[in-house]
mmCIF file of the N, C-alpha and C atoms, coordinates in Angstrom:
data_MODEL
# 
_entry.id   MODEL 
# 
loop_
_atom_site.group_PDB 
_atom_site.id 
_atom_site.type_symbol 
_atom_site.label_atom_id 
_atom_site.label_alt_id 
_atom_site.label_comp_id 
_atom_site.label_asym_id 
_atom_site.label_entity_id 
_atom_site.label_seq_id 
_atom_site.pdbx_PDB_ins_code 
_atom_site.Cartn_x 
_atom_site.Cartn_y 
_atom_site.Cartn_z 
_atom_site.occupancy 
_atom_site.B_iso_or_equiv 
_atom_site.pdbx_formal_charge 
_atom_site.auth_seq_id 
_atom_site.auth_comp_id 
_atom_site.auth_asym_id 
_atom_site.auth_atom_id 
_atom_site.pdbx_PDB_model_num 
ATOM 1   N N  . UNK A 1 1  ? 83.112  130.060 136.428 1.00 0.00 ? 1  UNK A N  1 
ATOM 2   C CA . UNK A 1 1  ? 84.473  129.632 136.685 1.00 0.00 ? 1  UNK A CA 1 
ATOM 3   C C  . UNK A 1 1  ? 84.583  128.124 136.481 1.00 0.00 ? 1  UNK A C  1 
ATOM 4   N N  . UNK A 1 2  ? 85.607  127.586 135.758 1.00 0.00 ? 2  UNK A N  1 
ATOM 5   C CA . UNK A 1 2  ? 85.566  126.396 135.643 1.00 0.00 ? 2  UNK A CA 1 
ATOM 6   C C  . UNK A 1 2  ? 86.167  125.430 136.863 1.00 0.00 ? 2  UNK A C  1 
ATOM 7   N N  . UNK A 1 3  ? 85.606  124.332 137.431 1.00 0.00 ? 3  UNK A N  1 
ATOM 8   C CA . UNK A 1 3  ? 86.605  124.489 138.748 1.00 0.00 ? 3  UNK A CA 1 
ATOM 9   C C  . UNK A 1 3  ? 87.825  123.277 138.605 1.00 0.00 ? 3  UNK A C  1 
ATOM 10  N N  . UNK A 1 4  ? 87.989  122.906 137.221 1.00 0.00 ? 4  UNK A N  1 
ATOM 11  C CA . UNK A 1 4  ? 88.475  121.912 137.010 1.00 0.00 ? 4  UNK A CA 1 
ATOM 12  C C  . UNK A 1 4  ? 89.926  122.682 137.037 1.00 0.00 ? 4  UNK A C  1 
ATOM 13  N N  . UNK A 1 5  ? 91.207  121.570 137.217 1.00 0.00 ? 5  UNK A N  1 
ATOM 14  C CA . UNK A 1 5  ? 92.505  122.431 137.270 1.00 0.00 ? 5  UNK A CA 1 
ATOM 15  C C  . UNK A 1 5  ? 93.482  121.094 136.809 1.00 0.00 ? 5  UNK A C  1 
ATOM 16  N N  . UNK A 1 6  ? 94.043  121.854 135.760 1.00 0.00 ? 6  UNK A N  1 
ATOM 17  C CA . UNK A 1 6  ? 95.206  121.334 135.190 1.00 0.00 ? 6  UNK A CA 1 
ATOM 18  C C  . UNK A 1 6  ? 96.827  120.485 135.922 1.00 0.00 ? 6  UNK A C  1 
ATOM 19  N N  . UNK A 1 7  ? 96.962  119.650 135.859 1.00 0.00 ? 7  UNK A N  1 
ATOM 20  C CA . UNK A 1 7  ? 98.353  119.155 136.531 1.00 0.00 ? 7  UNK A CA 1 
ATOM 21  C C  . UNK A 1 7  ? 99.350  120.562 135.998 1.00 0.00 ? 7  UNK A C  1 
ATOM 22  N N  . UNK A 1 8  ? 100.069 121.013 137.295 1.00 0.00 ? 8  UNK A N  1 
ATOM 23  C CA . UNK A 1 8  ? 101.214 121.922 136.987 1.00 0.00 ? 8  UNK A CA 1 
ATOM 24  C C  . UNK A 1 8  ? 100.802 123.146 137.577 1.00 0.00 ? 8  UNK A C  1 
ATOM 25  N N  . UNK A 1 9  ? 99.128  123.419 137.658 1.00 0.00 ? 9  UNK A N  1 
ATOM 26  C CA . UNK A 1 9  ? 98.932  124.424 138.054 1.00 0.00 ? 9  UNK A CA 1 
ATOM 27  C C  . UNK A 1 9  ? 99.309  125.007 139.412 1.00 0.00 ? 9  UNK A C  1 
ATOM 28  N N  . UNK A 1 10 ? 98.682  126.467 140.214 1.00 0.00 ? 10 UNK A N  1 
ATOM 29  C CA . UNK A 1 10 ? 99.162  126.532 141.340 1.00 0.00 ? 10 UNK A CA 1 
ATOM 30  C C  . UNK A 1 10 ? 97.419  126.461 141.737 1.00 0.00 ? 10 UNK A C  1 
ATOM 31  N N  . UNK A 1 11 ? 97.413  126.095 143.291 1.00 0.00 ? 11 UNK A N  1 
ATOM 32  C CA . UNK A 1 11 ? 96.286  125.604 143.905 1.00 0.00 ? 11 UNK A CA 1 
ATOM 33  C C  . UNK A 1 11 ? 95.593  127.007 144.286 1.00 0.00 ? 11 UNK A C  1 
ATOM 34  N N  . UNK A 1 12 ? 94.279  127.370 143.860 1.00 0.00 ? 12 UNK A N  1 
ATOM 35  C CA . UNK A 1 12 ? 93.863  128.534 144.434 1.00 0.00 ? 12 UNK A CA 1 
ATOM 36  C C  . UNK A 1 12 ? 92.989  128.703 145.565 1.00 0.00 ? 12 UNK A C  1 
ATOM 37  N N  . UNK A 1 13 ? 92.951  127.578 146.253 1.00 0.00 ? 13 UNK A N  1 
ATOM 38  C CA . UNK A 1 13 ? 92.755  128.206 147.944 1.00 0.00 ? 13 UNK A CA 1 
ATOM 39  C C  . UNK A 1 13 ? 93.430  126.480 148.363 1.00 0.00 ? 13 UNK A C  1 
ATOM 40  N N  . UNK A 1 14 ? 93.066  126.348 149.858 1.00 0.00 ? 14 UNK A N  1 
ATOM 41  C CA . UNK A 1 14 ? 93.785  125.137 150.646 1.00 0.00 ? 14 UNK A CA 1 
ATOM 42  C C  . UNK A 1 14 ? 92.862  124.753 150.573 1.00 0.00 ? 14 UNK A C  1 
ATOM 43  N N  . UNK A 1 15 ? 93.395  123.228 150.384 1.00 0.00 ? 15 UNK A N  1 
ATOM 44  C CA . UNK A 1 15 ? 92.328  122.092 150.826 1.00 0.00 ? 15 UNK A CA 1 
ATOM 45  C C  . UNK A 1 15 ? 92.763  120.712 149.829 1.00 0.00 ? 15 UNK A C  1 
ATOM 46  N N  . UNK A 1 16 ? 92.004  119.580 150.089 1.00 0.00 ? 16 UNK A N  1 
ATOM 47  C CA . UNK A 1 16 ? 92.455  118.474 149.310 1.00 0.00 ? 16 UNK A CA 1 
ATOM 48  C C  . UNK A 1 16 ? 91.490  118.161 147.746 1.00 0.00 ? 16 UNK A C  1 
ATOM 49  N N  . UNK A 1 17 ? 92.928  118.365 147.101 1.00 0.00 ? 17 UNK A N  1 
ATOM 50  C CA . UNK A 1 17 ? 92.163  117.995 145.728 1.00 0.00 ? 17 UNK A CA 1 
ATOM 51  C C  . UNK A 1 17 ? 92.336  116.354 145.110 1.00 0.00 ? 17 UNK A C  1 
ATOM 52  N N  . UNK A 1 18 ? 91.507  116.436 144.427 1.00 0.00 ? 18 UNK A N  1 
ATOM 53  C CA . UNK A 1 18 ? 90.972  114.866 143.796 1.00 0.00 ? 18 UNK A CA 1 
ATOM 54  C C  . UNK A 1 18 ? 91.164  114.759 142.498 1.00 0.00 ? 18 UNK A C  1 
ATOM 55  N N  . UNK A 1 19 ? 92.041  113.410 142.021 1.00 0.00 ? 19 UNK A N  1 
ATOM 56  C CA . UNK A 1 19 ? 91.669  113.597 140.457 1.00 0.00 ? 19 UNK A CA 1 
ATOM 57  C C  . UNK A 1 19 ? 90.491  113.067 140.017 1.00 0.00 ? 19 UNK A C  1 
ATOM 58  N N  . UNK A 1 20 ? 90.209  114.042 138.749 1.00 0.00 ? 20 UNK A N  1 
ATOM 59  C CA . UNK A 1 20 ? 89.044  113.308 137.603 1.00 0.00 ? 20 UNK A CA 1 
ATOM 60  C C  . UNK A 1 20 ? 89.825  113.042 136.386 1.00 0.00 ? 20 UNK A C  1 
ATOM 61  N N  . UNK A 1 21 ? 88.296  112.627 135.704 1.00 0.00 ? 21 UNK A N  1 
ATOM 62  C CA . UNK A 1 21 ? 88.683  112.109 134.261 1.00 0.00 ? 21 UNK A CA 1 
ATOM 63  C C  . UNK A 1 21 ? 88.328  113.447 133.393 1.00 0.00 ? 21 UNK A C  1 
ATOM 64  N N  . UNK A 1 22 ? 89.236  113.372 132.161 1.00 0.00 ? 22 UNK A N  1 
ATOM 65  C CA . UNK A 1 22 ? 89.060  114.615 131.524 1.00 0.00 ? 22 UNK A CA 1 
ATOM 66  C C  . UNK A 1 22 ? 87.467  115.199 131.429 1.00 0.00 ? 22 UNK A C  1 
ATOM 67  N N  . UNK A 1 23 ? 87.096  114.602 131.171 1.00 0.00 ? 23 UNK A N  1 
ATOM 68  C CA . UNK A 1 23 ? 85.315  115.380 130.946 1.00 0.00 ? 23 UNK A CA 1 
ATOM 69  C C  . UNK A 1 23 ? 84.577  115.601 132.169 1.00 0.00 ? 23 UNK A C  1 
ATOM 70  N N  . UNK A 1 24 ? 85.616  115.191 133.860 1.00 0.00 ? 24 UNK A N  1 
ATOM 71  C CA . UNK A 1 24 ? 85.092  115.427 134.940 1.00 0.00 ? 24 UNK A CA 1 
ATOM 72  C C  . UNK A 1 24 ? 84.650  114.190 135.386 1.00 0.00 ? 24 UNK A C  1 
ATOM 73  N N  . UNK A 1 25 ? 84.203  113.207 134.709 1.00 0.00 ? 25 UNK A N  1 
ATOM 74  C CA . UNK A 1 25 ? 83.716  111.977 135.574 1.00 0.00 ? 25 UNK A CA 1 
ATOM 75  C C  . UNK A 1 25 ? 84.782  110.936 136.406 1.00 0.00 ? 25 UNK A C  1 
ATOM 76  N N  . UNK A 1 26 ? 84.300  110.500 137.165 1.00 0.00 ? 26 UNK A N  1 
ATOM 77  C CA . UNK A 1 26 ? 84.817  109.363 138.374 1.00 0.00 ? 26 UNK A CA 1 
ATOM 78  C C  . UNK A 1 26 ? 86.321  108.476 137.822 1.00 0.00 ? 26 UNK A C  1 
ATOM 79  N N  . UNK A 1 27 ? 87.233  108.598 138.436 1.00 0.00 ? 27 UNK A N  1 
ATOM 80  C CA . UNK A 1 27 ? 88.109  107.580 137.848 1.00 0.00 ? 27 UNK A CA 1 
ATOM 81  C C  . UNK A 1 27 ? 88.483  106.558 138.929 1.00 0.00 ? 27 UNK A C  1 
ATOM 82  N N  . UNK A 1 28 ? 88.849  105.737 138.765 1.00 0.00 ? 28 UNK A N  1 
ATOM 83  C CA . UNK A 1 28 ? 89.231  104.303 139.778 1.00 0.00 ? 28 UNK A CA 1 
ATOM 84  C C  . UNK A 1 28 ? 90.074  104.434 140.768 1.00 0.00 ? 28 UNK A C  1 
ATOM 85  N N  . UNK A 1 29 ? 90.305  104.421 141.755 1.00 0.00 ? 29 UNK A N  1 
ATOM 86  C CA . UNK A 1 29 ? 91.096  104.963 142.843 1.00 0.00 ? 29 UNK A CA 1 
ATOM 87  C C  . UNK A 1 29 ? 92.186  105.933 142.006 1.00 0.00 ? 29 UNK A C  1 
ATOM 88  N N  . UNK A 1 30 ? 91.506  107.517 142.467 1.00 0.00 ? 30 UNK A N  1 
ATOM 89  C CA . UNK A 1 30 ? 91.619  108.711 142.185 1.00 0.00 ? 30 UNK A CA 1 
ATOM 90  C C  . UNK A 1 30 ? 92.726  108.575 142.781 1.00 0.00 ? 30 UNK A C  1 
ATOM 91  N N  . UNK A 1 31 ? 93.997  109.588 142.439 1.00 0.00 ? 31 UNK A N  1 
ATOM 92  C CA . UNK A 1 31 ? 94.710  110.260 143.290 1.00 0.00 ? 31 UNK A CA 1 
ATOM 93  C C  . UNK A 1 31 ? 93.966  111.305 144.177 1.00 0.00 ? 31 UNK A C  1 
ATOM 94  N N  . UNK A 1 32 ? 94.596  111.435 145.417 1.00 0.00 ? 32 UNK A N  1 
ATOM 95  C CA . UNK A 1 32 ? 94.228  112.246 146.092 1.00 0.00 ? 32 UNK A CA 1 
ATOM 96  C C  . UNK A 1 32 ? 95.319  113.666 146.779 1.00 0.00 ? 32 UNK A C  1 
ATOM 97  N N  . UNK A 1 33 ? 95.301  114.771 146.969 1.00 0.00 ? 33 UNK A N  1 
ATOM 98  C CA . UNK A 1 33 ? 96.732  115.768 147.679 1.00 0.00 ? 33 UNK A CA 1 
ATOM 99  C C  . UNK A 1 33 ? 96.252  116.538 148.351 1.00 0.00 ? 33 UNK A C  1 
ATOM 100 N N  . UNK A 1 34 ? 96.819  117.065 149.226 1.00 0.00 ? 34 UNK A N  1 
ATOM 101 C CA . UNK A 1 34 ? 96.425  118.137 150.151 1.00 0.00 ? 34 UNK A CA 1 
ATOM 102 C C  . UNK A 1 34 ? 97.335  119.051 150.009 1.00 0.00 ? 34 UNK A C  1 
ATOM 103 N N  . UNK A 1 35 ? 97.336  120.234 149.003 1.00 0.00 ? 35 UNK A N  1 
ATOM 104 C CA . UNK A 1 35 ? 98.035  121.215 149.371 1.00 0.00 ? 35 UNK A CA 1 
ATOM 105 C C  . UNK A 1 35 ? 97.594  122.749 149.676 1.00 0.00 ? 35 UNK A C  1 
ATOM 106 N N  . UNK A 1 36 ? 98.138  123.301 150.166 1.00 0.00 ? 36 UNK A N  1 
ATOM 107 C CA . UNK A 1 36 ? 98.201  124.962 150.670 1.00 0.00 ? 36 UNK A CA 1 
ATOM 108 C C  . UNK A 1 36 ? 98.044  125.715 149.704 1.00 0.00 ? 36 UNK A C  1 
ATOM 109 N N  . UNK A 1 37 ? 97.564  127.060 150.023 1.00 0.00 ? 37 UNK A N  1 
ATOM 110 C CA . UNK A 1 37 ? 96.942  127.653 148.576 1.00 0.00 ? 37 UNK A CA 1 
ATOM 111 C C  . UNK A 1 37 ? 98.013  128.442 148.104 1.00 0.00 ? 37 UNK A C  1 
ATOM 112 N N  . UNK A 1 38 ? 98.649  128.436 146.434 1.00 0.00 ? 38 UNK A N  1 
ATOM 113 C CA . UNK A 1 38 ? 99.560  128.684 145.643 1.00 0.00 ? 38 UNK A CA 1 
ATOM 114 C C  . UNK A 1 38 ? 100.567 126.913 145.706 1.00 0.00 ? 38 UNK A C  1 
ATOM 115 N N  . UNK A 1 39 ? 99.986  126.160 146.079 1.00 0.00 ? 39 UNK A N  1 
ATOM 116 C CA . UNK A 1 39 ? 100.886 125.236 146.019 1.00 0.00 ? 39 UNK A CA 1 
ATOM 117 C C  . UNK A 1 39 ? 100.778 124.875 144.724 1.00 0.00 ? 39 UNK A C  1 
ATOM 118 N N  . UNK A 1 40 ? 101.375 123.810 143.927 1.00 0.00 ? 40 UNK A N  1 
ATOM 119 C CA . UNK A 1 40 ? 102.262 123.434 142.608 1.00 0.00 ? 40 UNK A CA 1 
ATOM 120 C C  . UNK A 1 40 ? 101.163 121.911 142.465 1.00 0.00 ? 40 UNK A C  1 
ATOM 121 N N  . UNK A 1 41 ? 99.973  121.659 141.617 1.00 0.00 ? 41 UNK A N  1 
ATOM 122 C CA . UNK A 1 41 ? 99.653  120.499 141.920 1.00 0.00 ? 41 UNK A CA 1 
ATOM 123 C C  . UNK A 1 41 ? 100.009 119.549 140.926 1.00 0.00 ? 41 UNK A C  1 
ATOM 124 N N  . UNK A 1 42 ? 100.071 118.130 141.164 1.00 0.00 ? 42 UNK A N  1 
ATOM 125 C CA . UNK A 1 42 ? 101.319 117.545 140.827 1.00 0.00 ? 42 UNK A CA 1 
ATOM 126 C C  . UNK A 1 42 ? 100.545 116.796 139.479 1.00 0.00 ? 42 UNK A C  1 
ATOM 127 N N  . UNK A 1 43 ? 101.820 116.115 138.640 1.00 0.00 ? 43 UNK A N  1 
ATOM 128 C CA . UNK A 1 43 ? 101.323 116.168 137.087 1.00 0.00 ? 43 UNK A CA 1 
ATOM 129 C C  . UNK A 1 43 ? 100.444 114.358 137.024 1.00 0.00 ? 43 UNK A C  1 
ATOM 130 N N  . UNK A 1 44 ? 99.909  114.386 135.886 1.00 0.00 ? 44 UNK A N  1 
ATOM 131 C CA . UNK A 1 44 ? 99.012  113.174 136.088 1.00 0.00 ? 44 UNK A CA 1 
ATOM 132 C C  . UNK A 1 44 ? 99.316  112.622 134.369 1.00 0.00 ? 44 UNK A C  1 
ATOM 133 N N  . UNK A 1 45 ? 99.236  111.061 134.346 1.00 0.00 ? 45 UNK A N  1 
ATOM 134 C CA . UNK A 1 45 ? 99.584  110.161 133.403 1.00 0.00 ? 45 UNK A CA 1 
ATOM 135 C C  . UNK A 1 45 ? 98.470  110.794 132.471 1.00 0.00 ? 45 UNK A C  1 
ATOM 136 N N  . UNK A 1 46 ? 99.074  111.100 131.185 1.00 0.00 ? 46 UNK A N  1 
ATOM 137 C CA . UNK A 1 46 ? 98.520  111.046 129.704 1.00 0.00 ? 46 UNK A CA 1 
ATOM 138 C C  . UNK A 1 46 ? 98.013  109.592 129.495 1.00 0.00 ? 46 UNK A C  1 
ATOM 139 N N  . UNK A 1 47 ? 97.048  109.397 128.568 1.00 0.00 ? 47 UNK A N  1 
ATOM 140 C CA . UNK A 1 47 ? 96.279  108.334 127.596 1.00 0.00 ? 47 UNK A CA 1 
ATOM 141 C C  . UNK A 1 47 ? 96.203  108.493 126.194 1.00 0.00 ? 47 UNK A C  1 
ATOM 142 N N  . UNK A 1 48 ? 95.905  107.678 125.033 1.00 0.00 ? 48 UNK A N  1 
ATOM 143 C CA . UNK A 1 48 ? 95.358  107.782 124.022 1.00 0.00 ? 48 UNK A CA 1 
ATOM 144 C C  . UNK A 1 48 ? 94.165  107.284 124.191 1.00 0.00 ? 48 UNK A C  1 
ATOM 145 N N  . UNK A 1 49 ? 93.349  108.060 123.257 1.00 0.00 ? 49 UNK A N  1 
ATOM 146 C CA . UNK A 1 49 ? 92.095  107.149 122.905 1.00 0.00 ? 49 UNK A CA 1 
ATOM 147 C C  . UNK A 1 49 ? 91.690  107.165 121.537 1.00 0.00 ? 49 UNK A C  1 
ATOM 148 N N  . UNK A 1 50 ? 90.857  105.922 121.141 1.00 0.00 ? 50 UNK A N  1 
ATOM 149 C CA . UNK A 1 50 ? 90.744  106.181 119.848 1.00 0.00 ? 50 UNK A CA 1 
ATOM 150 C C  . UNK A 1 50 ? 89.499  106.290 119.384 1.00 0.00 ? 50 UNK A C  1 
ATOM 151 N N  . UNK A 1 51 ? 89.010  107.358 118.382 1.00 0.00 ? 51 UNK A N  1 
ATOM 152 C CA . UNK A 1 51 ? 87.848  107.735 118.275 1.00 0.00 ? 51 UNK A CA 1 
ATOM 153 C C  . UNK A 1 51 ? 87.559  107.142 116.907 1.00 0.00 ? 51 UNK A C  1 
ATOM 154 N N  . UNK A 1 52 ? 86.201  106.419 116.364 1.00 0.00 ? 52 UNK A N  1 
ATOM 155 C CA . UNK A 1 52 ? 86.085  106.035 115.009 1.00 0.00 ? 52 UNK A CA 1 
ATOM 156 C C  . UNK A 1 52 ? 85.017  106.949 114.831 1.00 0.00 ? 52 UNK A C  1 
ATOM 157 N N  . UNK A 1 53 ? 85.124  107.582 113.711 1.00 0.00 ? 53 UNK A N  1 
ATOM 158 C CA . UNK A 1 53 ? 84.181  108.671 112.953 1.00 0.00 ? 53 UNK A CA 1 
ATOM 159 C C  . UNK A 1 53 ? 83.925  108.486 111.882 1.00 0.00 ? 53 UNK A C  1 
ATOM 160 N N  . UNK A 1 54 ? 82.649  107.796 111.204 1.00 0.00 ? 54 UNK A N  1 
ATOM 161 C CA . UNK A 1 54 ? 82.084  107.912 109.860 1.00 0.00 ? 54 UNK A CA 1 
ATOM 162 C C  . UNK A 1 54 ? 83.588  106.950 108.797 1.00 0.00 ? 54 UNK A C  1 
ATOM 163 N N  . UNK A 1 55 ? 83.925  106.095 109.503 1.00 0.00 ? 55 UNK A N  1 
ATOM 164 C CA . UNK A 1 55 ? 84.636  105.009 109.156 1.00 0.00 ? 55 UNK A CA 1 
ATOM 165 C C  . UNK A 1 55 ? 86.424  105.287 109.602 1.00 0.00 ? 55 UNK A C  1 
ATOM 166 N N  . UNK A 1 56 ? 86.493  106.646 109.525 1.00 0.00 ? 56 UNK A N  1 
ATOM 167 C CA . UNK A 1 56 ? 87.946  106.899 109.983 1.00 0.00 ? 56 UNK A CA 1 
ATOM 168 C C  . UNK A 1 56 ? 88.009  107.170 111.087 1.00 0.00 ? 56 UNK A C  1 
ATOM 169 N N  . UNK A 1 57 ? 89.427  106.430 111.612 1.00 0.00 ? 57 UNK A N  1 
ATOM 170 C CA . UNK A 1 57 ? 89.903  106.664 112.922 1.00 0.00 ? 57 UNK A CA 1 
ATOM 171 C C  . UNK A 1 57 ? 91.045  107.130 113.373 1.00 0.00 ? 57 UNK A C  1 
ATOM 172 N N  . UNK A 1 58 ? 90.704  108.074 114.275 1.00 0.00 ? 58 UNK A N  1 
ATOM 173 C CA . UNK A 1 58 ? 91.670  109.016 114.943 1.00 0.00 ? 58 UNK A CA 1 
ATOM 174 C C  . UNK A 1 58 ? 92.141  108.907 116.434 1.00 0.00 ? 58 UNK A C  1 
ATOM 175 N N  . UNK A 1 59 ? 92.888  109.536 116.795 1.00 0.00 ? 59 UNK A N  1 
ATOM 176 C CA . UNK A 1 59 ? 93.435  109.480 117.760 1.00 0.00 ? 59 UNK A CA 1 
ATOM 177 C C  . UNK A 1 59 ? 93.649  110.395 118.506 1.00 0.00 ? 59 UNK A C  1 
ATOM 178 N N  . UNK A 1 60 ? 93.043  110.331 120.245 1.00 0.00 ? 60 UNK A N  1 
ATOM 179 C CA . UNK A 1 60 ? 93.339  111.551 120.549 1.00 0.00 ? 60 UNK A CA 1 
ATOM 180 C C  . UNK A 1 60 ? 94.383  111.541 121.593 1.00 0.00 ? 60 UNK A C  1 
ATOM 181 N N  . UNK A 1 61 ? 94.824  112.755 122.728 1.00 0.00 ? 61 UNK A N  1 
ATOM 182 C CA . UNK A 1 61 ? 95.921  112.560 123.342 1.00 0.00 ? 61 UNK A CA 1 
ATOM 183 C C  . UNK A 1 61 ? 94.830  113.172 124.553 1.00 0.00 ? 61 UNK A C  1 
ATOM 184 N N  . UNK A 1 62 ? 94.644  112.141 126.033 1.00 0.00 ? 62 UNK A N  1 
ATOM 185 C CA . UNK A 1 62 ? 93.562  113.354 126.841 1.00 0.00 ? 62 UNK A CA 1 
ATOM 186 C C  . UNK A 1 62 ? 94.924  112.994 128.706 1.00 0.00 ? 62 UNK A C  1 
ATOM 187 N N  . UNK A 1 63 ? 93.856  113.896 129.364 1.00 0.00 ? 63 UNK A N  1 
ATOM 188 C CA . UNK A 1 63 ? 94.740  114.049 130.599 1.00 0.00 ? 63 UNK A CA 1 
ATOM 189 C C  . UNK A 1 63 ? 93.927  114.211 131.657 1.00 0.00 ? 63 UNK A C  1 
ATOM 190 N N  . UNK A 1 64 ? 94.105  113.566 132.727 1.00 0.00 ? 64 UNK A N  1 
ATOM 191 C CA . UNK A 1 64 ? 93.216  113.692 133.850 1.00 0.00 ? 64 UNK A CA 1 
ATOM 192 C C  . UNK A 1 64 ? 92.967  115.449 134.535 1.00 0.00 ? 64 UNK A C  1 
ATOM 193 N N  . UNK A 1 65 ? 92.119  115.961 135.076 1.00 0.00 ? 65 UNK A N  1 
ATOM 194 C CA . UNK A 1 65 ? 92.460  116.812 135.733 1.00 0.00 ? 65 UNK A CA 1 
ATOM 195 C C  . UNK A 1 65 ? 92.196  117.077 137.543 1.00 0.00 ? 65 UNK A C  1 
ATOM 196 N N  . UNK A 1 66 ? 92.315  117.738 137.810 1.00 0.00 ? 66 UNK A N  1 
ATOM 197 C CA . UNK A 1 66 ? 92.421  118.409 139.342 1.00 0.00 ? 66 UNK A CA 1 
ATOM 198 C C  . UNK A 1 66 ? 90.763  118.795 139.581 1.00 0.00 ? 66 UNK A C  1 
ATOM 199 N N  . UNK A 1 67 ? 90.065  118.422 140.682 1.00 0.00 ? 67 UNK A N  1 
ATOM 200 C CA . UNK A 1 67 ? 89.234  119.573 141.231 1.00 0.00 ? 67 UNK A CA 1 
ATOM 201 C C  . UNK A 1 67 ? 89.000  119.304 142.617 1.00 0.00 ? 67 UNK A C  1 
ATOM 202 N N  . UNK A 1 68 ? 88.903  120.409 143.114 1.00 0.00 ? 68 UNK A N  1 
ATOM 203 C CA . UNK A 1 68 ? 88.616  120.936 145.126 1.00 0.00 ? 68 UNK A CA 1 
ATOM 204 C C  . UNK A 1 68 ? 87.746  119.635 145.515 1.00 0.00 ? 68 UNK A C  1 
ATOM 205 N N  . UNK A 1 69 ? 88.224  118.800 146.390 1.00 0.00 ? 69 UNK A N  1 
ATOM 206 C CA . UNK A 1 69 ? 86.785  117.705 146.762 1.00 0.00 ? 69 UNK A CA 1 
ATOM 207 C C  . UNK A 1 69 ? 86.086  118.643 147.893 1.00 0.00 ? 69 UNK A C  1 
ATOM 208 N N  . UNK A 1 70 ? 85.065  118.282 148.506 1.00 0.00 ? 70 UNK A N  1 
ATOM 209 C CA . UNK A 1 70 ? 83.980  119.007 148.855 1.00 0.00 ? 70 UNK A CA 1 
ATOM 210 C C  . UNK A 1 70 ? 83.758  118.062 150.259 1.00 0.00 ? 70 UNK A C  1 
# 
């Protein structure tokens, strides 16, 4: 099961969730929420980043996500 959770989703049990960074690692004073289970968890700021590959560069679009703190 992946335990990571998307902004928008509904919460599948109670307790306080934490944001991460898309690939799961630590971000700088995280948001933090406490909601009830089926609650609505709330949406989080988009980024670009830019990736250089074998001389060309692209661009991607990423998004923080949700997981249960412990």
């Amino acid at each position: 099961m992946n335990p990571f959770l998307k902004p928008g989703s509904n919460a599948p049990v109670a307790g306080t969730y934490v944001e991460v960074g898309h690939g799961g690692g630590k971000v700088k004073n995280p948001e933090r929420v406490e909601l009830q289970q089926g609650g609505t968890l709330p949406d989080l700021k988009s980024y670009t980043v830019k990736i250089e590959h074998k001389g060309e560069e692209k661009t991607r679009n990423r998004q923080h996500k949700w997981i249960l703190e412990v």
